[in-house]
C-alpha positions in Angstrom: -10.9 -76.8 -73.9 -8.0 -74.0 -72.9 -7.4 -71.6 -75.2 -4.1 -72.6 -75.3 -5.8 -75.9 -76.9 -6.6 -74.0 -80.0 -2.3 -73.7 -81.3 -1.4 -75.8 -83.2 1.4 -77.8 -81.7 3.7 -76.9 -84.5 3.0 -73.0 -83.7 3.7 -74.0 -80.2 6.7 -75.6 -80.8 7.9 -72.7 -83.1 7.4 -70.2 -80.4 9.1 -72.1 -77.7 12.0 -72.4 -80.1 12.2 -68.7 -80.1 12.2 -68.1 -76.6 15.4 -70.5 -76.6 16.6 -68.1 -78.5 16.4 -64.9 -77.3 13.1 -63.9 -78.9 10.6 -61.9 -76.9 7.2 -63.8 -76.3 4.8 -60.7 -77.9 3.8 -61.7 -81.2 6.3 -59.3 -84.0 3.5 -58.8 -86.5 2.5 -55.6 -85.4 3.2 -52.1 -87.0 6.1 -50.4 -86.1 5.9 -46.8 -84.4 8.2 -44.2 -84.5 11.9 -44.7 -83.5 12.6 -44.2 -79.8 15.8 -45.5 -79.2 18.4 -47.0 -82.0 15.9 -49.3 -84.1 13.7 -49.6 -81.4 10.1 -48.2 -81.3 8.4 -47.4 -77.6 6.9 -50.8 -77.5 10.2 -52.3 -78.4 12.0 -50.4 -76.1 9.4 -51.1 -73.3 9.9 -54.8 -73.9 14.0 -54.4 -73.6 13.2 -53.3 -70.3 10.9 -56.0 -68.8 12.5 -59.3 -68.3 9.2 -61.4 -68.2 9.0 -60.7 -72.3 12.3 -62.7 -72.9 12.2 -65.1 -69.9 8.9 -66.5 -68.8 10.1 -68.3 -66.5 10.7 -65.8 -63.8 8.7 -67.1 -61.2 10.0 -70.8 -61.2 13.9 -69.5 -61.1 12.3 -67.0 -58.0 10.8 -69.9 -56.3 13.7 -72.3 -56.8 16.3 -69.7 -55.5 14.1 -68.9 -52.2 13.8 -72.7 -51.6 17.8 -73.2 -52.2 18.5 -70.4 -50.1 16.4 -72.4 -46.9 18.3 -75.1 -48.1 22.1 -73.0 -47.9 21.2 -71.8 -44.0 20.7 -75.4 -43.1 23.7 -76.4 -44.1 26.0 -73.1 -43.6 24.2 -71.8 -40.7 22.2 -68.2 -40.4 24.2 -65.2 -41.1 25.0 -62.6 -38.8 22.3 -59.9 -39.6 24.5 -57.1 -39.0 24.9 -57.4 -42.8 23.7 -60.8 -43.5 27.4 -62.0 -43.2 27.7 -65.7 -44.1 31.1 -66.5 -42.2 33.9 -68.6 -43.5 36.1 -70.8 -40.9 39.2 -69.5 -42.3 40.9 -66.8 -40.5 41.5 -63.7 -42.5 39.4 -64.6 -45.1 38.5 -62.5 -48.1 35.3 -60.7 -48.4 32.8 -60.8 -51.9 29.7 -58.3 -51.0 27.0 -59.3 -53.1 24.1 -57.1 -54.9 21.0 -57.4 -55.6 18.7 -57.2 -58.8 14.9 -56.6 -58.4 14.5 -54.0 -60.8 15.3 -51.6 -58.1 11.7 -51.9 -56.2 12.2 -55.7 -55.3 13.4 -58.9 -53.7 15.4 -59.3 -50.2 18.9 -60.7 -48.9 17.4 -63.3 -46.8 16.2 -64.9 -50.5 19.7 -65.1 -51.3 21.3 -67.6 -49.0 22.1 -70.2 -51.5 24.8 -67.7 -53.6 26.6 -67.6 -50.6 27.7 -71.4 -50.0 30.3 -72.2 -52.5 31.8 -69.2 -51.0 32.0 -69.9 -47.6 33.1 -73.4 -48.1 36.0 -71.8 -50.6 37.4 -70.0 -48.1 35.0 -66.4 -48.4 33.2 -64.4 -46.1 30.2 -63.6 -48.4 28.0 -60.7 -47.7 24.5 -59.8 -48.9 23.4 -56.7 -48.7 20.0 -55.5 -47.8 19.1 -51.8 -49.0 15.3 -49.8 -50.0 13.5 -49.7 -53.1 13.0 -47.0 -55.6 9.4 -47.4 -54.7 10.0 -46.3 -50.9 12.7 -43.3 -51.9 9.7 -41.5 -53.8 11.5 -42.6 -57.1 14.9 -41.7 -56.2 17.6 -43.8 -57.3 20.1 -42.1 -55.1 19.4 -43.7 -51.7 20.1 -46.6 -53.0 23.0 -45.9 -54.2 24.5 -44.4 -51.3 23.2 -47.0 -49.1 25.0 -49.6 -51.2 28.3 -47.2 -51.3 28.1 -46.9 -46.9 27.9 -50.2 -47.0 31.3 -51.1 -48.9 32.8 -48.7 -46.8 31.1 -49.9 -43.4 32.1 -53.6 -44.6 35.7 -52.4 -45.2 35.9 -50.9 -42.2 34.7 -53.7 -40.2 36.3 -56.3 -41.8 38.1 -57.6 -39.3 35.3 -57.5 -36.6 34.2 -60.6 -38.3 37.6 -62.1 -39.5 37.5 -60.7 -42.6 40.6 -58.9 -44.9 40.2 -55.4 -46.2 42.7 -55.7 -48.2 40.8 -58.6 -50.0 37.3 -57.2 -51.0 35.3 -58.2 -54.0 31.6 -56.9 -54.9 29.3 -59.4 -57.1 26.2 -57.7 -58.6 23.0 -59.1 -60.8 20.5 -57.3 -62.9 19.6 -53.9 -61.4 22.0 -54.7 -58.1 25.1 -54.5 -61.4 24.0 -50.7 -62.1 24.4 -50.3 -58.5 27.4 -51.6 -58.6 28.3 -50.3 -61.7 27.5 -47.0 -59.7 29.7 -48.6 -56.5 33.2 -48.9 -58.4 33.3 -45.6 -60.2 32.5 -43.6 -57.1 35.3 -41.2 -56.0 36.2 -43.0 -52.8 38.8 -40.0 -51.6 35.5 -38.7 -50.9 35.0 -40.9 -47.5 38.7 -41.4 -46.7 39.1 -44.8 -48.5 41.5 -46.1 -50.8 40.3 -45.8 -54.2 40.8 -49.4 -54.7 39.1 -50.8 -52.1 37.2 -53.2 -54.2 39.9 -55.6 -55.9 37.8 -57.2 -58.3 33.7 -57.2 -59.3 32.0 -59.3 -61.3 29.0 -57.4 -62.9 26.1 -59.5 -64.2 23.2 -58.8 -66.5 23.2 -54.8 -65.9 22.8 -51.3 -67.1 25.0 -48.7 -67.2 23.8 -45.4 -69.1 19.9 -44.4 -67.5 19.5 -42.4 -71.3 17.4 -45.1 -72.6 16.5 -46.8 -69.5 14.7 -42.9 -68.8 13.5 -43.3 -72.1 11.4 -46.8 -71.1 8.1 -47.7 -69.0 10.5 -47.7 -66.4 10.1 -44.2 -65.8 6.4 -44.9 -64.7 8.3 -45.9 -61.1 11.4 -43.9 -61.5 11.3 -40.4 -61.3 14.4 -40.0 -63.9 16.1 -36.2 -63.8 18.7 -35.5 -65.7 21.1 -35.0 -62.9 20.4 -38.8 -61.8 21.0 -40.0 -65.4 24.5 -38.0 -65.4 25.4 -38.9 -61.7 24.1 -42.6 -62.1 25.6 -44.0 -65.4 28.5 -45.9 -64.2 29.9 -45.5 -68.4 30.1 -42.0 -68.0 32.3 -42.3 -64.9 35.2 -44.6 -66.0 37.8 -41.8 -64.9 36.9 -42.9 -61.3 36.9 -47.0 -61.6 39.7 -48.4 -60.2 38.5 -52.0 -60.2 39.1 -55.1 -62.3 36.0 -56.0 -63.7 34.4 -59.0 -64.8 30.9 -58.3 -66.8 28.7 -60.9 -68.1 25.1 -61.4 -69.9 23.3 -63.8 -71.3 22.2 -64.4 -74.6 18.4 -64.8 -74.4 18.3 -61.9 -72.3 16.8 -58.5 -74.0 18.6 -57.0 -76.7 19.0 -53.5 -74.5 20.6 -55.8 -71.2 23.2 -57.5 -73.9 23.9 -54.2 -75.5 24.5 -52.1 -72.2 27.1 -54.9 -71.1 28.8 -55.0 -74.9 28.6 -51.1 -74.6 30.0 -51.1 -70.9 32.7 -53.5 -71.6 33.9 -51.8 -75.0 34.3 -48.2 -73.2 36.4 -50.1 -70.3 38.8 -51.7 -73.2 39.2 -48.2 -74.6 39.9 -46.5 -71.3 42.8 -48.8 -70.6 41.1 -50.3 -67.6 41.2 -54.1 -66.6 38.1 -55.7 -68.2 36.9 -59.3 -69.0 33.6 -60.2 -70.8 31.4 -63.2 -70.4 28.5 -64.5 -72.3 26.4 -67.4 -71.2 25.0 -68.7 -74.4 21.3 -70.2 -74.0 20.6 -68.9 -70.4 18.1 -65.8 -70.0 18.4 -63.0 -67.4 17.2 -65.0 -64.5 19.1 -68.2 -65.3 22.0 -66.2 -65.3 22.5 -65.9 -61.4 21.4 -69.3 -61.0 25.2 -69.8 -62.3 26.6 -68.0 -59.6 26.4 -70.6 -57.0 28.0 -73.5 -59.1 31.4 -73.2 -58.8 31.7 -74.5 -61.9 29.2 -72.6 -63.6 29.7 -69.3 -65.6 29.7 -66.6 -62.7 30.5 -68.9 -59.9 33.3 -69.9 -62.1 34.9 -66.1 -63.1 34.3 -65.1 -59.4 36.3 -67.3 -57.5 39.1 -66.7 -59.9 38.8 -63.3 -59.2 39.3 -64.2 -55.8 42.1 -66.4 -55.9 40.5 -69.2 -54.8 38.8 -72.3 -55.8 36.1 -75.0 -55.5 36.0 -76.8 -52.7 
């Protein structure tokens, strides 16, 4: 007999009910510490932080995405690994560049094949970007960062080495890969000799974009938080410089901290006067979330090619 076979089925049932709906999977009946952050104790706060509390399912949406992207290169062809560029056969085709999540110490482009398909066959160039890790920098977010930023700029640049437009490019972010991005379109691009609008559109899922309370988590156990990293890298603190649409989206299982740094983001947009559209998916947790990029008719896959211009195909 498992342990497991000792619930009763109607405790199981309960608690799977309350995953569905956005509940964490650590039992609640404990005693609650002193506030850390708005109503949340450290515990609480910890658990805001780590995706496997709200979606247990992790692994399986990992797996399935790794097998799909094997799949996509079969059928689209390998990129060119300049920059993993998946290539479109239109001429002159517009460009998305694609972040990725990971918590900032994990995951690679090459499992990431499958986002890029509905794009290519749409008409897209789509680019996925390969960068380090927090845990290689020593803790820094800032490599990253600029890493990420070179490569907008290297993409623009080439653009039409690989019959791309520059005057068409689009960034698409997930997870920790959206405060990079976040961190991408309020950067002062005068800085490099670029237009200040060389991203036309991004479409920012599941991210965070103030490092106060994310400094204030477990997280800090890997990232060496200053407090000229949570100034310089909180994208909401920076909406002077954004010069791009934006599309930002969550979903409503995820943690209550990854919903409210998305509500948060997208209500100090609106009151900056900047271009700013907001997009729940109801019943899908964080991971499930970019599993909708790749549908052209799901909720991300959807918003993005309208951001693009273009459509299914």
């Amino acid at each position: 007999m498992t342990h497991d076979d000792n619930i009763p089925r109607s405790a199981l049932v309960a608690a799977g009910a309350a995953v569905a709906a956005g509940a964490p999977l650590r039992p609640q009946a404990r005693a609650k510490g002193p506030l850390v952050w708005l109503d949340m104790d450290q515990q609480a706060l910890d658990d805001a932080y780590d995706q496997i509390v709200y979606a247990p399912n992790r692994e399986q949406v990992t797996k399935r995405r790794i097998a799909n992207s094997e799949r996509a290169r079969a059928a689209i062809g390998a990129p060119e690994r300049v920059a993993y560029v998946y290539r479109s056969a239109q001429a002159h085709a517009p460009i998305n560049i694609f972040v990725h999540g990971g918590a900032w110490r994990a995951h690679r482009a090459a499992d990431y094949a499958c986002l890029a398909e509905p794009f290519v066959r749409a008409g897209a160039h789509f680019v996925i970007l390969d960068f380090t890790n927090v845990d290689e920098t020593g803790g820094s977010l800032f490599p990253m960062i600029e890493q990420v930023r070179r490569a907008v700029g290297w993409v623009y640049k080439n653009a039409g080495a690989f019959g791309g437009d520059a005057s068409r490019l689009y960034l698409t972010s997930h997870s920790s890969g959206s405060h990079i991005g976040g961190c991408v379109v309020t950067h002062d691009w005068r800085r490099e000799n670029l237009p200040v609008d060389i991203l036309k559109g991004a479409t920012l899922g599941s991210g965070m974009y103030d490092l106060k309370p994310v400094r204030l988590s477990k997280r800090s156990k890997y990232v060496k938080f200053t407090d000229e990293m949570e100034e310089a890298l909180s994208a909401q603190r920076h909406l002077d410089k954004l010069n791009t649409p934006l599309v930002l989206a969550y979903g409503s299982c995820e943690t209550p901290e990854f919903q409210r740094q998305t509500r948060d983001f997208y209500a100090a947009v609106k009151a900056a006067g900047k271009p700013v559209e907001l997009l729940v998916g109801e019943g899908y947790n964080h991971f499930e979330m970019l599993e909708t990029l790749p549908n052209p008719y799901g909720l991300l896959g959807r918003a993005v090619l309208a951001q693009m211009h273009l459509g299914p195909r």
